[in-house]
Biopython code that builds the backbone (N, CA, C, O; Angstrom):
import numpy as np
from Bio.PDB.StructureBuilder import StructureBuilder

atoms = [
    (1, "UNK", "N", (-89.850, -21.683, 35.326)),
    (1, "UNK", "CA", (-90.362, -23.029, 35.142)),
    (1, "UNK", "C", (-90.218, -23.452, 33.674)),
    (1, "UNK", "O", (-89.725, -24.482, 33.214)),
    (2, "UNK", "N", (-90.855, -22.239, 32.959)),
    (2, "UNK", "CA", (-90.353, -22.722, 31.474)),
    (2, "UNK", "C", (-88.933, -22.799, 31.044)),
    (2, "UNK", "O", (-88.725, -23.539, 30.082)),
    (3, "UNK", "N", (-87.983, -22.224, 31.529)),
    (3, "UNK", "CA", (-86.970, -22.461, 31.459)),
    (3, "UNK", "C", (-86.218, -23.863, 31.604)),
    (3, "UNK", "O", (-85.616, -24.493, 30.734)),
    (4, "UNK", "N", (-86.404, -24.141, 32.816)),
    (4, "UNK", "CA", (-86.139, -25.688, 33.488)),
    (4, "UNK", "C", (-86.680, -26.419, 32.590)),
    (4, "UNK", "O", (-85.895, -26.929, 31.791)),
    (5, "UNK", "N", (-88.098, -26.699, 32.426)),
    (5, "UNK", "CA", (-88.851, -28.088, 31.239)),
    (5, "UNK", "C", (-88.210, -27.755, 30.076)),
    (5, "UNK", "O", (-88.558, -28.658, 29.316)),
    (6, "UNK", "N", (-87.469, -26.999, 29.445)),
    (6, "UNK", "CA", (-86.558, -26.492, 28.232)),
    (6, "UNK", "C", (-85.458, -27.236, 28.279)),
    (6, "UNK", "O", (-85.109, -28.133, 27.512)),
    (7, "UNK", "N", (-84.747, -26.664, 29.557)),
    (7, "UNK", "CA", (-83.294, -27.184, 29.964)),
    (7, "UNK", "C", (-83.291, -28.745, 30.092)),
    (7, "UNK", "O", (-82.517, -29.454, 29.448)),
    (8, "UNK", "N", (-84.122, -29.172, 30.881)),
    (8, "UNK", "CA", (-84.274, -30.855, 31.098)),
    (8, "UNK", "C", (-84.830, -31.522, 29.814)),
    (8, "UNK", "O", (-84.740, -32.742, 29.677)),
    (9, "UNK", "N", (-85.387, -30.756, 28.898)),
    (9, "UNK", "CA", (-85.836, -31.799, 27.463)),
    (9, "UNK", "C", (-84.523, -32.152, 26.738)),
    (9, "UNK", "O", (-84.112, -33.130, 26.114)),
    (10, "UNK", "N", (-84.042, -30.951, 27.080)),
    (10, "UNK", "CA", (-82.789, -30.850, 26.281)),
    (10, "UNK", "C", (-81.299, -31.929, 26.604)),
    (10, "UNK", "O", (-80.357, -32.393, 25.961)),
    (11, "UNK", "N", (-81.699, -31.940, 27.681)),
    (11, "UNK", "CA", (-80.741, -32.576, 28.720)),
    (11, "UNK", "C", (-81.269, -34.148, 28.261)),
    (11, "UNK", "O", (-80.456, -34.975, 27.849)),
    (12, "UNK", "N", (-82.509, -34.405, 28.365)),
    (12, "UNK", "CA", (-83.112, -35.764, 27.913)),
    (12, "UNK", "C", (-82.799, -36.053, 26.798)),
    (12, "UNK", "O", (-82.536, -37.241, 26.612)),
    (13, "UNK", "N", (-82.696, -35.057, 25.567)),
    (13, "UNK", "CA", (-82.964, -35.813, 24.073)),
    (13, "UNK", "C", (-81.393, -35.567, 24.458)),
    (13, "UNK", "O", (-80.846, -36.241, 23.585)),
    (14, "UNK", "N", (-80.493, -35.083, 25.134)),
    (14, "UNK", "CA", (-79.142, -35.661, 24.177)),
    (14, "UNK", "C", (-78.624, -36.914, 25.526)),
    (14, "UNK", "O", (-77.642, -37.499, 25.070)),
    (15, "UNK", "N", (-78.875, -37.325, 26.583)),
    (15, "UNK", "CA", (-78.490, -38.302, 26.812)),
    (15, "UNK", "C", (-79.441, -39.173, 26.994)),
    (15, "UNK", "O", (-78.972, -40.064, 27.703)),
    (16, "UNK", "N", (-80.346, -39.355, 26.776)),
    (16, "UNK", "CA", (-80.947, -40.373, 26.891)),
    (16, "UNK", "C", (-81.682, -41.672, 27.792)),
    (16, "UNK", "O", (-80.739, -42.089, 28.465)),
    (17, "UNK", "N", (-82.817, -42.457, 28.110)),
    (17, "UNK", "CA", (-83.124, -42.702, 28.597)),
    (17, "UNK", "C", (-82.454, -43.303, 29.589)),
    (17, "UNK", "O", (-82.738, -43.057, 30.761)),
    (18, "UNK", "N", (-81.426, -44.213, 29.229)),
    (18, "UNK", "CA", (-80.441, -45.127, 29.814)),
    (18, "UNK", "C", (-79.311, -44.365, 30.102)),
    (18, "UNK", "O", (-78.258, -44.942, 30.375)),
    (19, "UNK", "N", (-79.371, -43.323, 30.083)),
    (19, "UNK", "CA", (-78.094, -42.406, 31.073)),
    (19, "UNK", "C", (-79.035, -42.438, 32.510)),
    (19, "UNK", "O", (-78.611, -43.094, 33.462)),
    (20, "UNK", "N", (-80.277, -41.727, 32.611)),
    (20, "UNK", "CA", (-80.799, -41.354, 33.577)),
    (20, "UNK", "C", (-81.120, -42.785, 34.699)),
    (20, "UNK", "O", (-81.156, -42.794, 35.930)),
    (21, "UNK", "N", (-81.295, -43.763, 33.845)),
    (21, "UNK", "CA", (-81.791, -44.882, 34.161)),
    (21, "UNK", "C", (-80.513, -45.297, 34.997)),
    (21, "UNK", "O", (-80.715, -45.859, 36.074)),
    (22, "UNK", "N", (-79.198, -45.063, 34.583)),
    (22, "UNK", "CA", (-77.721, -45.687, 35.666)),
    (22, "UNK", "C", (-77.075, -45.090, 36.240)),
    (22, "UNK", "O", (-76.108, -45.578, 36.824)),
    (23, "UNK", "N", (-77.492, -43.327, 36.297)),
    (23, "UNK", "CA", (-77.422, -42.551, 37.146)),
    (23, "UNK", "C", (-78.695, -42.357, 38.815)),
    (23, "UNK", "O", (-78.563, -41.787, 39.898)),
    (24, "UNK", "N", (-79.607, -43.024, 38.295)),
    (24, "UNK", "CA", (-80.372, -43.155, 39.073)),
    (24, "UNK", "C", (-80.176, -44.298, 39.906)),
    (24, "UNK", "O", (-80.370, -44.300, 41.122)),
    (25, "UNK", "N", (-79.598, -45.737, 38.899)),
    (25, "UNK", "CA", (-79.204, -46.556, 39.362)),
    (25, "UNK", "C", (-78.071, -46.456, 41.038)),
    (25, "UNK", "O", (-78.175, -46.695, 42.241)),
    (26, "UNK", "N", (-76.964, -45.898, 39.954)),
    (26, "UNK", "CA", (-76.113, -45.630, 40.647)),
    (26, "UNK", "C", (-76.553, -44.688, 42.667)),
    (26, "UNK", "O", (-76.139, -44.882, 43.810)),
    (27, "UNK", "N", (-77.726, -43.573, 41.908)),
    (27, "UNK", "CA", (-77.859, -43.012, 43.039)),
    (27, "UNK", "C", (-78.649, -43.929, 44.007)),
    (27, "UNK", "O", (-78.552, -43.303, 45.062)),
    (28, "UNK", "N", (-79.226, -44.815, 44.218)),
    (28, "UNK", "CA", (-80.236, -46.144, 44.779)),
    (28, "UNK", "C", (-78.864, -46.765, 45.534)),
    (28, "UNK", "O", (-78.546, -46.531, 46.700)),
    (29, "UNK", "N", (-78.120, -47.626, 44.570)),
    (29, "UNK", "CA", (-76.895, -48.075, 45.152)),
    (29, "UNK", "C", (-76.117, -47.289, 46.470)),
    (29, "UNK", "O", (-75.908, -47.739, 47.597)),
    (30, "UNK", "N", (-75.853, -46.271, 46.037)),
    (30, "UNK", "CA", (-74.904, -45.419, 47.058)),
    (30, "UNK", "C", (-76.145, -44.924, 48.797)),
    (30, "UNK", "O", (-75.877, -44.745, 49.985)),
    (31, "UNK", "N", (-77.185, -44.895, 48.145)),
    (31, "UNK", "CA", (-78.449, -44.666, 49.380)),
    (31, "UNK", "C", (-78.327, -46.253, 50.250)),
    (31, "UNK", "O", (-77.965, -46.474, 51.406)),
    (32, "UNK", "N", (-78.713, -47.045, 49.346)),
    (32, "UNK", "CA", (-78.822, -48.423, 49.954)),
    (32, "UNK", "C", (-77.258, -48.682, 50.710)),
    (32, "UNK", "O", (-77.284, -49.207, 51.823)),
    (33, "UNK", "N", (-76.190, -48.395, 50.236)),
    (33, "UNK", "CA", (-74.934, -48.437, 51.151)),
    (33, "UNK", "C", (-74.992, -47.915, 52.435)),
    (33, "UNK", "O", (-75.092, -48.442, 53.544)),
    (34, "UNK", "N", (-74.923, -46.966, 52.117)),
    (34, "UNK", "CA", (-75.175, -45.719, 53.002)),
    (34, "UNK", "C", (-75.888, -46.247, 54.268)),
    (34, "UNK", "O", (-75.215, -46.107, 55.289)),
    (35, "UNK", "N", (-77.057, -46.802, 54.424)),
    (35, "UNK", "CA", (-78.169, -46.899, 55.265)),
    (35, "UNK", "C", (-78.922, -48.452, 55.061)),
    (35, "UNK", "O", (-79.434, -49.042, 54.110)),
    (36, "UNK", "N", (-78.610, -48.843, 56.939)),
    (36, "UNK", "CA", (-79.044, -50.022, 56.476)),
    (36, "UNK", "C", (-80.336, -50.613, 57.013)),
    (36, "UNK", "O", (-81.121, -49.847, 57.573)),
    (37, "UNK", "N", (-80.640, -51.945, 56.894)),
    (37, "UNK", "CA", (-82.345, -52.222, 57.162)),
    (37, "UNK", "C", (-83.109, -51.661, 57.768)),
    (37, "UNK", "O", (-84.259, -51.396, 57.420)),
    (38, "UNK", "N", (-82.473, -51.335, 58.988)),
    (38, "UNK", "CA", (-83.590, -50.680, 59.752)),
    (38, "UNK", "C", (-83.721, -49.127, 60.024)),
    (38, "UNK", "O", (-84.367, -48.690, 60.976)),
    (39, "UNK", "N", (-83.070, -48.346, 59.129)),
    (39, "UNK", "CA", (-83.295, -47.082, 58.597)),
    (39, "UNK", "C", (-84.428, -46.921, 57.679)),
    (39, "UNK", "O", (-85.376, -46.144, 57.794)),
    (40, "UNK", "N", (-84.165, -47.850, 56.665)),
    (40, "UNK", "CA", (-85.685, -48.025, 56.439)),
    (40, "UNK", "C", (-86.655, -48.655, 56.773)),
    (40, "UNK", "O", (-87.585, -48.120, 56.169)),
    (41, "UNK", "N", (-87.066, -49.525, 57.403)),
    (41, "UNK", "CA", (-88.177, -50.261, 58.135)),
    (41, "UNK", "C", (-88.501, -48.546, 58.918)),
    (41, "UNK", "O", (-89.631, -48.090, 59.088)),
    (42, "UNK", "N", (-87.300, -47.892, 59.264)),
    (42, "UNK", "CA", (-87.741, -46.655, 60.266)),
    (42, "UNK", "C", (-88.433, -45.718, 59.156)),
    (42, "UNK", "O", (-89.513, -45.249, 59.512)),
    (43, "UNK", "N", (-88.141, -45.490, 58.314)),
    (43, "UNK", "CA", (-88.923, -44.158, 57.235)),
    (43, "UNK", "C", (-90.149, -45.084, 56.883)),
    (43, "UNK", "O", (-91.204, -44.490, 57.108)),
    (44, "UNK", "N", (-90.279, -46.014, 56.530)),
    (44, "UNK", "CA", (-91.244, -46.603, 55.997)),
    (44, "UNK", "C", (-92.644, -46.680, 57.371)),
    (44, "UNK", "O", (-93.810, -46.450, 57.050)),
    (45, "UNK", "N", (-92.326, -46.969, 58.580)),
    (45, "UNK", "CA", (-93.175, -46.823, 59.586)),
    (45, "UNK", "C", (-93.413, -45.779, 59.699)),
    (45, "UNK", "O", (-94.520, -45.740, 60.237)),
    (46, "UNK", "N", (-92.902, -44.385, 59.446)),
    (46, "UNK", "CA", (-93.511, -42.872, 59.447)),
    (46, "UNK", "C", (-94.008, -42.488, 58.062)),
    (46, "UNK", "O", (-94.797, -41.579, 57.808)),
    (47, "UNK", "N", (-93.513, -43.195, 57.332)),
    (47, "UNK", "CA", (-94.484, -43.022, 56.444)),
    (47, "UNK", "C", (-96.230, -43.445, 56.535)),
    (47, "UNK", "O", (-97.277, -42.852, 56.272)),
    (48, "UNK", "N", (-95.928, -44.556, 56.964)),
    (48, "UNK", "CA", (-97.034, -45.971, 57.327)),
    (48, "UNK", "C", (-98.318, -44.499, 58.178)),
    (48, "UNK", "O", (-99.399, -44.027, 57.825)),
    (49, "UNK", "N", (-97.528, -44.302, 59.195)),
    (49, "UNK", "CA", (-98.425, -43.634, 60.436)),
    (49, "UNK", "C", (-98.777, -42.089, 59.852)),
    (49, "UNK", "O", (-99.728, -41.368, 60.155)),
    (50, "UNK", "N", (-97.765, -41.861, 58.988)),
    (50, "UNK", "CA", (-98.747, -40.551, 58.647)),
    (50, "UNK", "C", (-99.444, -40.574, 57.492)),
    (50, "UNK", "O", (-99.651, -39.431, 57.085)),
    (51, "UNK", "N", (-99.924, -41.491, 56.748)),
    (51, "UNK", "CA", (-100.894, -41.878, 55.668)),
    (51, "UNK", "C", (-101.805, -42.173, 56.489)),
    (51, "UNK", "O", (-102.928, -41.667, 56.516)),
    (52, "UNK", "N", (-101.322, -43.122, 57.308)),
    (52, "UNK", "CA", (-102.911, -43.349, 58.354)),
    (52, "UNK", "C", (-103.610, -42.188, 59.449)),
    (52, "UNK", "O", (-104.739, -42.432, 59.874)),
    (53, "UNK", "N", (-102.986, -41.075, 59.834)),
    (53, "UNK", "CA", (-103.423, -40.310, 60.160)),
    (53, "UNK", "C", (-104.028, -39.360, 59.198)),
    (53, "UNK", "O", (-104.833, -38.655, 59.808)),
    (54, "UNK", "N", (-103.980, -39.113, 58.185)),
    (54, "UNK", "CA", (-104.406, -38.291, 57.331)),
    (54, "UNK", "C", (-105.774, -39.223, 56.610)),
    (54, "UNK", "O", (-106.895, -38.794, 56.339)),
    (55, "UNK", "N", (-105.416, -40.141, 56.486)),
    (55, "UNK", "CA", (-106.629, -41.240, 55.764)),
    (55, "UNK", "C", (-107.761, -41.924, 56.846)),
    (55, "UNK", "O", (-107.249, -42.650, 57.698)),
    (56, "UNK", "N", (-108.953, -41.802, 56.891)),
    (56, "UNK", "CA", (-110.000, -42.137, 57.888)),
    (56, "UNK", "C", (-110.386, -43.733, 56.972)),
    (56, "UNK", "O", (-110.157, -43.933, 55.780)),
    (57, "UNK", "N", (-111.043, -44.741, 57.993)),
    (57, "UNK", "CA", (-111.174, -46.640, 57.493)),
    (57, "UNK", "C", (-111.899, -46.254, 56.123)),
    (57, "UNK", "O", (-111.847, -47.160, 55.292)),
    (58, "UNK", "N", (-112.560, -45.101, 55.718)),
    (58, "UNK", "CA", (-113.401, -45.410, 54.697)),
    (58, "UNK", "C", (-112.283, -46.183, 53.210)),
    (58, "UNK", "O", (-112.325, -47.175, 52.483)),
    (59, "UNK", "N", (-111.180, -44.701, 53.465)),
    (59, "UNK", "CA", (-110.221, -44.386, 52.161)),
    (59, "UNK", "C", (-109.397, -46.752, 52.415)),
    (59, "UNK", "O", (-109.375, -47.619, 51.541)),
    (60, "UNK", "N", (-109.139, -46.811, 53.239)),
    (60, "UNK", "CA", (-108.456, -47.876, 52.993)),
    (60, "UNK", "C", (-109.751, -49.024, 52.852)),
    (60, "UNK", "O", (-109.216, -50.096, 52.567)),
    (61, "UNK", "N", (-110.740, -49.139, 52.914)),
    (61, "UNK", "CA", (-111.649, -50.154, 52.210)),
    (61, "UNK", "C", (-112.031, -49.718, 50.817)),
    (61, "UNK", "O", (-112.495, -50.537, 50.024)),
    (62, "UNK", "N", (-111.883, -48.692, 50.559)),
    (62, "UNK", "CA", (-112.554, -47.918, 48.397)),
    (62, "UNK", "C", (-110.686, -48.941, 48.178)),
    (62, "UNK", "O", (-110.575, -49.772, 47.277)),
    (63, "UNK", "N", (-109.804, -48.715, 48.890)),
    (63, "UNK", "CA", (-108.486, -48.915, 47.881)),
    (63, "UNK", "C", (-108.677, -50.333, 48.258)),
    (63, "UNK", "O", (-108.379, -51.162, 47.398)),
    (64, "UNK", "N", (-109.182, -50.809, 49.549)),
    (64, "UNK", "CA", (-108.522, -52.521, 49.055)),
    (64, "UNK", "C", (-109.718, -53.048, 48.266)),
    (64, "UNK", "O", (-109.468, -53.795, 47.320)),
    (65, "UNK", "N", (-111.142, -52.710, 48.580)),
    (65, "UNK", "CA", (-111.979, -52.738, 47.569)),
    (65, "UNK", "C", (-111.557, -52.939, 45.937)),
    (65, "UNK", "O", (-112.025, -53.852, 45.256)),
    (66, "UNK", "N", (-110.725, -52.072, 45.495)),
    (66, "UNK", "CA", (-110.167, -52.237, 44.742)),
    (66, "UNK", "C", (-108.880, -53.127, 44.220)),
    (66, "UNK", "O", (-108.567, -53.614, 43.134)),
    (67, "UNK", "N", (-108.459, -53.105, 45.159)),
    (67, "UNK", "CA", (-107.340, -54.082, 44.490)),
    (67, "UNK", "C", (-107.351, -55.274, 44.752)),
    (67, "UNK", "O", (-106.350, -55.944, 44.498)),
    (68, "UNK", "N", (-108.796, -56.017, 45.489)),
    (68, "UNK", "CA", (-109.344, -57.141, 45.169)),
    (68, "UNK", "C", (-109.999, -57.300, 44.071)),
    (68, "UNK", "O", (-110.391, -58.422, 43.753)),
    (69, "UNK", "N", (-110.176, -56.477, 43.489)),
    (69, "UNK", "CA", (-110.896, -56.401, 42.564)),
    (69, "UNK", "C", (-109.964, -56.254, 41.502)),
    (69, "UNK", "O", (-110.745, -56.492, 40.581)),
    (70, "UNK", "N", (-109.026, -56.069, 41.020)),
    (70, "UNK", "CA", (-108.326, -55.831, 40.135)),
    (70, "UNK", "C", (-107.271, -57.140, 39.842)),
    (70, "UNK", "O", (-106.845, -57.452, 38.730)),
    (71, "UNK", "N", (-106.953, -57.842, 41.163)),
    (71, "UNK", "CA", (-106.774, -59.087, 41.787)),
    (71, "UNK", "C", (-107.660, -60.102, 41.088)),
    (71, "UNK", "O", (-107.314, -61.231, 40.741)),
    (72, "UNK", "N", (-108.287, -59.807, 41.006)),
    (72, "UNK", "CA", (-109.759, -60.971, 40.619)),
    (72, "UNK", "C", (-110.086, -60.765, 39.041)),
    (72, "UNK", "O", (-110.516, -61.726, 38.404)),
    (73, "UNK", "N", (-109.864, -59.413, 38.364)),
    (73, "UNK", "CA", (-109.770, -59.417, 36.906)),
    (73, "UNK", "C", (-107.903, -59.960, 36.526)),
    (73, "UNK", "O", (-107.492, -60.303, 35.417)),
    (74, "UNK", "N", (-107.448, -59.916, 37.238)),
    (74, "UNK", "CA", (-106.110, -60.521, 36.491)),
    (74, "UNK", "C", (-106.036, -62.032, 36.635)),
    (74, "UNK", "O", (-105.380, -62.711, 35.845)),
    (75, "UNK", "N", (-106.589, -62.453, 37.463)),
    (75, "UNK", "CA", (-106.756, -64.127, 37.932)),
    (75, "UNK", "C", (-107.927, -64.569, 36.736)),
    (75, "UNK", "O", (-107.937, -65.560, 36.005)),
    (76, "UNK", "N", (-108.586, -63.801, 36.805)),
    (76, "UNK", "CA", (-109.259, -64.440, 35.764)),
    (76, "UNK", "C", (-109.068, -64.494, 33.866)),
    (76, "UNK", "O", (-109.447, -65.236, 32.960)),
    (77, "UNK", "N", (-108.376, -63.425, 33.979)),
    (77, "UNK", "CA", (-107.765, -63.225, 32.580)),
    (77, "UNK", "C", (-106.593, -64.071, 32.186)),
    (77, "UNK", "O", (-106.216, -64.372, 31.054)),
    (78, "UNK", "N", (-105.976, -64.468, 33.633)),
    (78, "UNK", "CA", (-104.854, -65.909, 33.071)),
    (78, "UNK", "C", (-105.435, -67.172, 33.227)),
    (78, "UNK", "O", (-104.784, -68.171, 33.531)),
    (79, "UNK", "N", (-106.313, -67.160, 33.081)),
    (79, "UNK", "CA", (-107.239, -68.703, 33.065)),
    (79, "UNK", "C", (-107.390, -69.416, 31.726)),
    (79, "UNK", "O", (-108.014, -70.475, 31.658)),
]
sb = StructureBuilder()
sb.init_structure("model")
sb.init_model(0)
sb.init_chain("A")
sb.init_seg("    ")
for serial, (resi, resn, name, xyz) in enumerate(atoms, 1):
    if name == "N":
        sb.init_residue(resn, " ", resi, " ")
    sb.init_atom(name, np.array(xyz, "f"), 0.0, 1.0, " ", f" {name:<3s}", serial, name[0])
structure = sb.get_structure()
């Protein structure tokens, strides 16, 4: 493990943020070719159903709880 976080710093300080950034790019592009709308609408619905099986109504009212609330400090801070 220490090896690897060595190897990849190293790998980072000599190319740089914006190598990783259009290699990543690039890898998004070639996925999104690859596979189309409803490949993902399909991962995204198993995703969907197994968050909700693992999560009971409490966990999704604390999070939207929250992000009405966070909703409501940004609305009010652009006033």
């Amino acid at each position: 493990q220490e090896i690897g976080q060595k190897g990849g710093k190293t790998v980072s300080d000599k190319y740089g943020q914006d190598h990783f950034q259009e290699i990543g790019q690039k890898g998004g592009n070639t996925v999104s070719d690859k596979y189309d709308k409803d490949h993902f609408q399909e991962i995204g619905q198993k995703g969907g159903n197994t968050t909700s099986d693992k999560y009971d109504r409490e966990f999704y009212e604390e999070i939207g709880q929250k992000g009405g609330n966070s909703r409501s400090r940004n609305n009010n801070n652009n006033k």
